[in-house]
N, C-alpha and C positions, 0 to 999 in steps of 0.2 A: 397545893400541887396543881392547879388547875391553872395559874399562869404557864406553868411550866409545859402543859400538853400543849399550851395553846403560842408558846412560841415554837416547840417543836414543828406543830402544822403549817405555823405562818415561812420557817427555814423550808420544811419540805415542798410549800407551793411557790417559792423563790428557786429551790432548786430546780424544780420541777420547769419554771421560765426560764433559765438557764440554761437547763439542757435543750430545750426545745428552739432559741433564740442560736445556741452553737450550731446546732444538728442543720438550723436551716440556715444559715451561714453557709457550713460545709456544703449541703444540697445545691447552694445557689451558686458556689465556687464549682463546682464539677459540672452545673448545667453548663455555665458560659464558658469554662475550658470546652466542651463539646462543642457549642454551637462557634466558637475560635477555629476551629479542630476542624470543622465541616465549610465553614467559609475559608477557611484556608486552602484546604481539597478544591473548595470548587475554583478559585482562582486560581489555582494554579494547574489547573488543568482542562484543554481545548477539547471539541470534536476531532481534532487533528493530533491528537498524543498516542502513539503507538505506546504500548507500555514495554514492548522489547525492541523499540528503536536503540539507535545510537540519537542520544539531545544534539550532535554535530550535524545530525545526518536533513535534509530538505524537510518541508514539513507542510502538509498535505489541510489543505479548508478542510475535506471532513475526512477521518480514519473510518472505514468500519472494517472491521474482523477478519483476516482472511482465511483460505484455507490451508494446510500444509502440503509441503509437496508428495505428488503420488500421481496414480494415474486415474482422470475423471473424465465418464462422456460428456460429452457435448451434447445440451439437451437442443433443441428443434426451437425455433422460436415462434411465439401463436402464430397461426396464420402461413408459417414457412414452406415452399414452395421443393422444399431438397426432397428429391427424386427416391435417396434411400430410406425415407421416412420407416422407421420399424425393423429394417434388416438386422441391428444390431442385438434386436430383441430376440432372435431366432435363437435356438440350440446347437447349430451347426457354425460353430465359428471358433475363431483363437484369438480372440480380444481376451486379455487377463480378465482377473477378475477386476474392477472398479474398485478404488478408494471411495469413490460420491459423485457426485453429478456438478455440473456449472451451465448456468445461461451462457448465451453469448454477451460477448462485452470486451472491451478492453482490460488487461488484466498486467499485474506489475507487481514484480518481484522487489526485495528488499532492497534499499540504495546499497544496502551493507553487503549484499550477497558476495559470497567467494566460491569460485567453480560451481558457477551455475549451471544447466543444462538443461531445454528441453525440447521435446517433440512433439510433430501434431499428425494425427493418423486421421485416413479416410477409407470408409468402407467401402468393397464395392458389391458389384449384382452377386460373387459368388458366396458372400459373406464371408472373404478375405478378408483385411485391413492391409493396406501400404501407407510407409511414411511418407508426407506430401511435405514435409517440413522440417528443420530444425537449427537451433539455436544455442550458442553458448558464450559464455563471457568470463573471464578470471576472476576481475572483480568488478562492479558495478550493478546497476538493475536494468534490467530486460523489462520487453514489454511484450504480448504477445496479443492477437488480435484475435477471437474466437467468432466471427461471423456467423449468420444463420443456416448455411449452408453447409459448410466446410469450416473445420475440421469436423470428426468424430469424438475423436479422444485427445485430451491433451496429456501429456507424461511429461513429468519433471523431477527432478534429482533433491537432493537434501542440503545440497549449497548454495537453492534459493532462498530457501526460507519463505515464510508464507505468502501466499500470491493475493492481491486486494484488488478488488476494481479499480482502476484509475480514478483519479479526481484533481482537481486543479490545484496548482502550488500555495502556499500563504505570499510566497513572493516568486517572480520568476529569477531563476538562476541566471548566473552571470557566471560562473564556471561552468564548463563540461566535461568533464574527463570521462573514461570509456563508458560507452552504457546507450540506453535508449530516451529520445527527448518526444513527446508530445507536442502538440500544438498549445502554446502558453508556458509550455516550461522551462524556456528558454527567451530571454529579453530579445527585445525588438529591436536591430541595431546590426553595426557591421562586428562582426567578430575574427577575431587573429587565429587562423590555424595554422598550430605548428610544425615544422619540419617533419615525414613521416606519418602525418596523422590523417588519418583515410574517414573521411564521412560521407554519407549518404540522406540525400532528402528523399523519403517513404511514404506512400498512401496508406500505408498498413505493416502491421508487424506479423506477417505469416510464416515465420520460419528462415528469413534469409532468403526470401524468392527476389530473383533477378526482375520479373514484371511488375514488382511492388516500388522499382526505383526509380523517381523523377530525374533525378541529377546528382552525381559523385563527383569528387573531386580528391585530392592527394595536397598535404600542406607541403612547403609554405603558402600561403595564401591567406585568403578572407573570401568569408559567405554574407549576404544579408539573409537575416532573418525579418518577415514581416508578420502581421496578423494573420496574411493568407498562406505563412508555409506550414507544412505538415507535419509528419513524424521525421525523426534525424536520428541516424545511425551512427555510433561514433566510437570507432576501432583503432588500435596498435597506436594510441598514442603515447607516448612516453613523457608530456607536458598534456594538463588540460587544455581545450579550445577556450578562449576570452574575450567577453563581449566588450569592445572597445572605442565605439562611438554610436549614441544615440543616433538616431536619424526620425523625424517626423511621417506619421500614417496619414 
């Protein structure tokens, strides 16, 4: 009988490499689907991936996070020189109550946005607020310009969808249709405006303020654009503006 235990042991330490030789098989198939699975993730996605963009929509060197829309002060910035430093902080006032706070910065609502709308309020000595500002669009994105100074408060509707600091294009655009353009976001070169379409070259996005505007004009026509122009306003077009001949800086 003693062959007989003794092949049984020899089956069960064969079994025994068996399972252990499947098992890690198996472990070594699941590890590198993960590590597949995770290099995959990472290619296929930038600092510039909005995760609730539209993939049609422009696309940004770096994303970071923004806020939703609501109504948020305008903090001070270090060192800022604004005269109503702290009135807002009083108890005697009709400022709502705040969503959250924002530095100043340039600030940009979704390309995708539909019935967008916002305002920008400033305090004043009796710790009233007046609207000094404001801004709307059907469809496109806005930009809004929150300086050290001025505004107070910004207020914005729910058909911006979330507002991000600005940051520079992956490419500059060669379409424009209605919306607001930055310095770079728009190719360098003459472009075709079309019949009806009303633009404005802007030092700033304050609300639609008349002293924020270098130069407007009414299509048909052509603008150059260079390294040196600024913000562009671009309303009631019914065709986008189209950049249509390179030109040398």
């Amino acid at each position: 009988m003693g062959w007989f235990f003794r092949l049984v042991g020899i089956a069960g330490i064969f079994g025994f490499f068996g399972w252990s030789i499947n098992h890690w098989v198996e472990a070594s198939d699941d590890i590198r689907a993960s590590e597949a699975q995770e290099a995959s993730d990472e290619e296929g996605s930038t600092d510039s991936d909005d995760p609730d963009a539209d993939p049609s929509a422009p696309r940004y060197v770096a994303y970071v996070p923004g806020v939703a829309p609501g109504s948020y002060v305008v903090l001070d910035a270090p060192g800022s020189n604004d005269w109503d430093h702290g009135l807002r902080r009083g108890e005697d006032h009709d400022i709502p109550e705040p969503d959250g706070e924002l530095m100043p910065g340039l600030y940009a609502s979704s390309f995708t946005s539909t019935d967008c709308t916002y305002e920008l309020y400033r305090v004043g000595d009796n710790q009233r607020e007046r609207m000094i500002g404001s801004d709307s669009l059907r469809a496109g994105r806005l930009l809004v310009t929150l300086n050290e100074i001025e505004p107070d408060r910004f207020a914005s509707d729910g058909g911006c969808g979330e507002w991000i600091e600005w940051s520079p294009l992956v490419e500059p655009l060669r379409e424009a249709p209605n919306g607001d353009y930055w310095v770079g976001d728009l190719a360098n070169g003459i472009w075709d405006v079309p019949a009806g379409c009303h633009w404005e070259e802007v030092v700033g996005f304050r609300g639609s303020q008349v002293h924020d505007i270098m130069e407007a004009g009414i299509g048909p026509g052509t603008i150059q654009i260079t390294n040196q122009s600024m913000g562009f306003r671009v309303r009631r077009c019914h065709q986008p503006l189209i950049h249509a001949t390179m030109i040398d800086e």
